[in-house]
C-alpha positions as CSV (number, residue, x, y, z in Angstrom):
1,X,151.0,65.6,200.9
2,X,148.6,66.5,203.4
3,X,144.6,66.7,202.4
4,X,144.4,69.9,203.6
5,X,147.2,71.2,201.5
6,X,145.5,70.4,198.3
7,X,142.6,71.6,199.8
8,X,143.7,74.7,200.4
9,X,145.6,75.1,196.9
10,X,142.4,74.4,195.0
11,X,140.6,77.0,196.6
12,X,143.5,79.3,196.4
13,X,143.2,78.6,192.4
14,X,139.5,79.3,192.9
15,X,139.7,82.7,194.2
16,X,142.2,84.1,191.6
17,X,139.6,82.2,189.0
18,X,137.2,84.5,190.2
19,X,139.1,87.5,190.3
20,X,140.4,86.6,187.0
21,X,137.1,85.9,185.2
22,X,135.3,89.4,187.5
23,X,138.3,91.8,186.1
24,X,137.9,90.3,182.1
25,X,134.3,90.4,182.1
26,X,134.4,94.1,183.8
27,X,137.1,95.1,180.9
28,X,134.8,93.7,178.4
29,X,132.1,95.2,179.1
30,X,133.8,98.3,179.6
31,X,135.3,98.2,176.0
32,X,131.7,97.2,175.1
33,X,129.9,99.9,176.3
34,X,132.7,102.5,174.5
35,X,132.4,100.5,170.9
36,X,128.5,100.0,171.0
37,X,127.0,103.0,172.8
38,X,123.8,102.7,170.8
39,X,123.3,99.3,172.7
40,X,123.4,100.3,176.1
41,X,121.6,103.6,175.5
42,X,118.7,101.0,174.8
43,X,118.3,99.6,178.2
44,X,116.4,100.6,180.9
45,X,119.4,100.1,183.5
46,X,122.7,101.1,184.0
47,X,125.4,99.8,181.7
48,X,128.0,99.0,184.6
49,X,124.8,97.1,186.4
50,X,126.4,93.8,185.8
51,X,129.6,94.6,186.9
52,X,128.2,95.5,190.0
53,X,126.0,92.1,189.4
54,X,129.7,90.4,188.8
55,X,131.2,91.8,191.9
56,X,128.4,90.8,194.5
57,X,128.4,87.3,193.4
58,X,132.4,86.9,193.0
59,X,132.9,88.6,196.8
60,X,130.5,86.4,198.0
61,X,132.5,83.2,196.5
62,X,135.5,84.7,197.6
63,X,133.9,85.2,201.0
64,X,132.8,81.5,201.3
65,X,136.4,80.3,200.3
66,X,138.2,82.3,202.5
67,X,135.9,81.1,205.5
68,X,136.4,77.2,204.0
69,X,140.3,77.9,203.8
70,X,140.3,79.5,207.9
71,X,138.3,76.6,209.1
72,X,140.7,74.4,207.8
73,X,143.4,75.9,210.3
């Protein structure tokens, strides 16, 4: 097989890792925030703050795979 096949494949894993790991920690916290309402009214910021913490950081990986993966035309 060619290098850049398995290149390719392991950053194709990577990305729906991501995506994976962003949507189950956004429906957890989700459900969190509906079963503990006394928590989040605590804090000083937004309780969907690190979902939107979560989504910068995994578009940005995403981001730097995809360039990886055209480079590798």
């Amino acid at each position: 097989m060619n290098w850049k096949k398995h290149v390719r494949t392991g950053l194709n894993l990577f990305m729906g890792t991501m995506a994976g790991v962003f949507l189950g920690s956004s429906l957890y916290t989700c459900w969190e925030r509906v079963a503990r309402p006394g928590l989040y009214a605590m804090m000083s910021v937004p309780w969907y703050t690190s979902i939107l913490l979560h989504a910068l950081v995994t578009a940005v990986c995403i981001g730097l795979a995809l360039v990886v993966r055209r480079a590798l035309r």
